[in-house]
C-alpha positions in Angstrom: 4.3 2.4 -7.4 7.7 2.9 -6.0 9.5 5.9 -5.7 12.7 7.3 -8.3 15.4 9.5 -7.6 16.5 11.9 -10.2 19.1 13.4 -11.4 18.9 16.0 -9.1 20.1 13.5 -6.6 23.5 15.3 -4.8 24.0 12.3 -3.0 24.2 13.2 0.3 22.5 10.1 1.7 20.0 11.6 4.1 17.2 9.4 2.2 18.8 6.5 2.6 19.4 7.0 6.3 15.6 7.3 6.6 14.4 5.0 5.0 12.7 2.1 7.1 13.2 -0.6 4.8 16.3 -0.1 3.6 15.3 0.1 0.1 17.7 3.0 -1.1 21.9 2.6 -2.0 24.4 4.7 -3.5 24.7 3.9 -7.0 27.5 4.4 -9.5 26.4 8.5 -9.7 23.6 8.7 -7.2 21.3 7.1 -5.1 18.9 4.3 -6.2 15.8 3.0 -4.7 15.1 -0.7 -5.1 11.5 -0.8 -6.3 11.0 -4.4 -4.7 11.8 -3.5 -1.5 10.3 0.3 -1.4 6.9 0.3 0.8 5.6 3.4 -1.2 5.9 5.3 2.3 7.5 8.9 1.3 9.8 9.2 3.8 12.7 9.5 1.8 10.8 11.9 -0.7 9.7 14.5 3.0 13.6 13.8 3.6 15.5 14.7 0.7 16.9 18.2 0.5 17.3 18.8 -3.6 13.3 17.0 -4.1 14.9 14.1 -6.5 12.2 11.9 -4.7 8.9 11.3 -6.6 6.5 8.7 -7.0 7.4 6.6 -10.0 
């Protein structure tokens, strides 16, 4: 299952800068992770600083 970001998200884009697939973008009032894409690694959830990242 892919991971979410919540609303937690202060996006500061560190998540997206790690992740190795690309699978994350800045939405309209945060980031977004693009379940398609996402490899279910956690990176992104070990690199975010506010721990919006879960599994979904």
């Amino acid at each position: 299952m892919a991971y979410v970001i919540s609303d937690a998200c202060v996006s500061c884009g560190s998540c997206a800068a790690e992740c190795p697939v690309s699978a994350i973008s800045e939405g309209d009032s945060q980031y977004v992770i693009d379940a398609d894409t996402c490899i279910d690694c956690g990176t992104c959830a070990a690199t975010c600083p506010t721990g919006a990242i879960s599994e979904g």
